[in-house]
N, C-alpha and C positions, 0 to 999 in steps of 0.2 A: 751059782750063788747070787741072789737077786739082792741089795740094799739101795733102796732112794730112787727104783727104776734103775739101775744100772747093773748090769752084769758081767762079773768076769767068766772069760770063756771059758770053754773044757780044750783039751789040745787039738782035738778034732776039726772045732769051730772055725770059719775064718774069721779073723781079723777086724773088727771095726775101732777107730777111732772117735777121741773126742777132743775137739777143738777149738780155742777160742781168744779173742780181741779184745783185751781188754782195755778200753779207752777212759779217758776221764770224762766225758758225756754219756758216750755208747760204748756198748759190749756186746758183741755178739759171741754164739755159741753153736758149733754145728757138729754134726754125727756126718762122719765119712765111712767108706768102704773102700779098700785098695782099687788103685783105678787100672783098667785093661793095659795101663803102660807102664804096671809098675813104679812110676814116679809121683803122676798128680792123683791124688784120691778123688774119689767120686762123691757128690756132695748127696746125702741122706734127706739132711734138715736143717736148717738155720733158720734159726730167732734171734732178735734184736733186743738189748735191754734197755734199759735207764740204769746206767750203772750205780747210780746214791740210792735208787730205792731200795739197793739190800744191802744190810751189812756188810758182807762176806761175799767173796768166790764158791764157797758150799752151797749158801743160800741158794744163789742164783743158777747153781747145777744142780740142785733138787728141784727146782721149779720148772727145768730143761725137761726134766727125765718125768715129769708128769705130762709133757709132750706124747699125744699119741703115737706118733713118729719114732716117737724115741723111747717110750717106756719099753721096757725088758731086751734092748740093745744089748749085745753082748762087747763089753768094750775091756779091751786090753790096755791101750796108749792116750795117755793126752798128754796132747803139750798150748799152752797159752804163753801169749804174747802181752806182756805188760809194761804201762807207759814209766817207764823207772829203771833204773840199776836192778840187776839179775845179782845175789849174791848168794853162792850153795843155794841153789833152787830154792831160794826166798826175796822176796822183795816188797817193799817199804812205798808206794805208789804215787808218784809226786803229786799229780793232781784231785788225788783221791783219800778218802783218810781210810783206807785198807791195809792192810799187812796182808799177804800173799804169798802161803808155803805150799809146794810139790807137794812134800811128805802129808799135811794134814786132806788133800785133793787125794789122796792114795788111799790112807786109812778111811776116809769119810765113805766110800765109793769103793772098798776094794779091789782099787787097779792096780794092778802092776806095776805100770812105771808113768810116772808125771813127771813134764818137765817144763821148765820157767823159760822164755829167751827176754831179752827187750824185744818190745814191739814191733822197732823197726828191723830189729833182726830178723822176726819174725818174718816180715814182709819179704826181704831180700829174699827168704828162701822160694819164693812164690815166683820172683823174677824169672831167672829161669826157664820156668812151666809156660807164663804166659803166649796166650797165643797174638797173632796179630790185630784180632780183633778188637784184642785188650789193650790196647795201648794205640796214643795217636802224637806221634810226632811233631816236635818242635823244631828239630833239628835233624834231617836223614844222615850226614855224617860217613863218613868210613870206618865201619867198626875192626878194631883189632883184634883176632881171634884168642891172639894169647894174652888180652889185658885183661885189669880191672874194670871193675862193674861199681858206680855208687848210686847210693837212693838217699832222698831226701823227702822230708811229708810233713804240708805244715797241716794242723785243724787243731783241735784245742790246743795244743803244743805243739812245739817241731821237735820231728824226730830226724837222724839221719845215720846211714852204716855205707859201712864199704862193703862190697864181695871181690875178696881177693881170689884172682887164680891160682890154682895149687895142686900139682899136677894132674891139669886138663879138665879141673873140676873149681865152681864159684863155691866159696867154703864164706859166709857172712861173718862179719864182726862188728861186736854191738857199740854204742856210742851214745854220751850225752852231750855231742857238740851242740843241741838246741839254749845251752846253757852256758856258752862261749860268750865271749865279750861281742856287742854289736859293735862294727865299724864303719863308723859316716864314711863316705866317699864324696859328698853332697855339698853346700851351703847349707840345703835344704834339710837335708840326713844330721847336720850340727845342730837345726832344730830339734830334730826330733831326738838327738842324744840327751842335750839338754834337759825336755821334758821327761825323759826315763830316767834320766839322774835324780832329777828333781823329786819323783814321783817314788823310785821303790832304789835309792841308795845308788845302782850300779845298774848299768843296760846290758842285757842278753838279748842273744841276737832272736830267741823268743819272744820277748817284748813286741816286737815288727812283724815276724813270720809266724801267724798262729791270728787262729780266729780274735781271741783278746787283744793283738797284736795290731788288727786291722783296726780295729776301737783304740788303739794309744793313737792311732795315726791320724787318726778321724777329729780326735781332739787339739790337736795340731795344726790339723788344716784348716778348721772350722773359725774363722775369724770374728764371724757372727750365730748365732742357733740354726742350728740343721733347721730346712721347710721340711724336710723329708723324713727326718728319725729325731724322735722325741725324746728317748730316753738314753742314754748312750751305756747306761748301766743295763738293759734290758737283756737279757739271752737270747734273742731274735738281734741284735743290735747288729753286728756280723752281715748278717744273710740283707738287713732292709739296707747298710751300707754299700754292699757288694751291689743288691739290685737300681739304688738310684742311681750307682758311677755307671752297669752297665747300659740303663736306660738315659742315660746324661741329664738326669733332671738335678742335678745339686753339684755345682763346680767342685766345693772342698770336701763332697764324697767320691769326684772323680779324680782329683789330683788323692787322697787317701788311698784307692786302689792303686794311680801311678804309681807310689810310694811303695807300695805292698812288693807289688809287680819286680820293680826296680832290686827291693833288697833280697826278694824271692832268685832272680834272677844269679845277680851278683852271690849270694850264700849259695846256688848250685855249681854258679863256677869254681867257688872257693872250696866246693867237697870235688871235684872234680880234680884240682891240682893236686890238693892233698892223698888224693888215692890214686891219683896219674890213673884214671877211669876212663882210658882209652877204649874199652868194648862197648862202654855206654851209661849214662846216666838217667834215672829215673826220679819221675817225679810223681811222688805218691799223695795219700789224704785227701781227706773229703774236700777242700776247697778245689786244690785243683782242675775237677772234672767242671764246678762250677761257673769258674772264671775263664774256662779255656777260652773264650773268647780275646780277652786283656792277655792271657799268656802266650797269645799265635800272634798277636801284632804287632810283634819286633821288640817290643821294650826288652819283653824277657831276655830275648839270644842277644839284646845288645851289650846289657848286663853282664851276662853271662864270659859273655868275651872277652870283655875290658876288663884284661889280666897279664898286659905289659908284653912282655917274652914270652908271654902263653898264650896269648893270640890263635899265633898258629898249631898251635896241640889243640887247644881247643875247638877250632872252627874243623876238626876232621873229627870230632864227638860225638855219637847220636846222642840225644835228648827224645825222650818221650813220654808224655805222662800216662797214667796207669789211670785206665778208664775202669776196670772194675773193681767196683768200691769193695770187696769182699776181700783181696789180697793178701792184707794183712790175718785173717782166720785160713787163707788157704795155705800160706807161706807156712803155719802151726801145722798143718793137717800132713805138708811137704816133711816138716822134720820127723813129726813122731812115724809118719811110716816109713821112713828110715830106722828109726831104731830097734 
């Protein structure tokens, strides 16, 4: 049966998924096929969106499925990842003005079975799978076989989950700790609480860790007019701050990065305790990969450590951040072909 390009299979058929990332900038969407191991699928096709330019999650899966790639797919399973509270496979999308139901993705597409995680749940499922090419260490660490796993991911928002072990298997659980109170540790950090009080009522530790988060800091530091970024409202604002700290051409865009770095840091050791993520902790989202440079020289693990009595838990940790940007659509493609 063919609607919108998309087809449910006959029993016969094998298996393809559909999968996808739903961010508050980007969205991605991608057609998987069971992978030779059973576990990680094999990726088909993946497209990138501009998530505001559509309405709806349908929209933007009818527009998928007129993909040459992808039209008359035969697809059984999707599951997406959404940056929000999962509630009965529907969600409300923080940074997006969407509403997002399983059940309307099923009838629209007649699939089978769709399902909702949080995002960063999503991700965790991906963890995992990863191979070593995917990820590049901050910290080598002595991993524990039978611990916990947590992830953390700043870019338009911060996300963060635990993967709890549960017998002999990472089983994720979803989280809106990006929405937790910020905690100065600083002189410096009681500035910037300060401004975030001043500015939106109460500080989350989003406010700091998250692309917009880099721009609270920027304003901060910036004692006179950036030479370097003009507009601090701008959507590029982010990326030309990131670029002048790591070229050092503008001191209070590089102390903004210290900043970043520091609470980046400190908020992984903090999901670290909280899930005694002894097997290892990750660090996901598009900033990441960009700033690896600022995140490999020291600031981050110093951060990260200065946690009292946890010192020494934590300094036998691995830290790694997750170099391919795709994880969070693979992590979706991981659940549904489990189901």
């Amino acid at each position: 049966m063919m609607e919108n390009g998309i087809e449910v299979k006959e029993q016969s058929d094998p298996r393809m998924i559909l999968a996808g990332d739903i961010g508050g900038t980007k969205t991605l969407l991608g057609l998987f096929a069971p992978g030779p191991d059973a576990v990680r699928p094999t990726s088909v096709c993946v497209r990138a969106f501009a998530t505001l330019d559509y309405p709806g999650l349908t929209d933007m899966i009818a527009d998928f499925a007129r993909d040459p790639a992808v039209h008359g797919a035969v697809v059984t399973h999707a599951c997406f990842g959404v940056a929000g509270p999962v509630l009965d496979d529907a969600a409300e999308l923080t940074n997006v003005p969407w509403r997002v139901n399983a059940r309307d993705v099923e009838r629209a597409f007649d699939i089978r079975r769709a399902t909702l995680l949080n995002d960063l749940q999503a991700m965790a499922y991906a963890v995992p799978v990863l191979s070593r090419e995917e990820v590049h260490p901050i910290q080598e660490g002595e991993p524990v076989r039978t611990g916990n796993m947590a992830l953390i991911a700043a870019g338009t928002g911060l996300g963060q989950a635990l993967l709890h072990r549960v017998d002999g298997r990472f089983v994720p659980s979803p989280s809106e700790g990006g929405h937790a109170d910020y905690a100065a540790r600083t002189e410096y950090d009681v500035l910037v609480l300060r401004d975030l009080t001043r500015r939106y009522g109460r500080a989350e530790v989003e406010h700091v860790i998250s692309g917009p988060g880099l721009v609270n800091l920027f304003r901060v530091t910036h004692r006179a007019p950036c030479v370097v970024v003009d507009d601090d409202e701008d959507p590029d604002a982010p990326a030309q701050i990131t670029a002048a700290a790591l070229a050092r051409r503008c001191q209070g865009c590089i102390e903004a990065l210290q900043l970043f770095v520091d609470a980046y840091g400190a908020e992984a050791g903090n999901v670290a305790v909280r899930g005694v993520a002894t097997a290892g902790v990750f660090i996901g989202g598009g900033i990441a990969p960009k700033i690896l440079a600022a995140l490999t020289d020291g600031r981050f693990l110093r951060a990260f450590l200065d946690k009292g009595p946890m010192q020494p838990l934590l300094s036998r940790v691995p830290v790694q951040v997750i170099l391919n940007q795709d994880a969070g659509l693979l992590g979706a493609a991981v659940y549904a072909a489990a189901l």
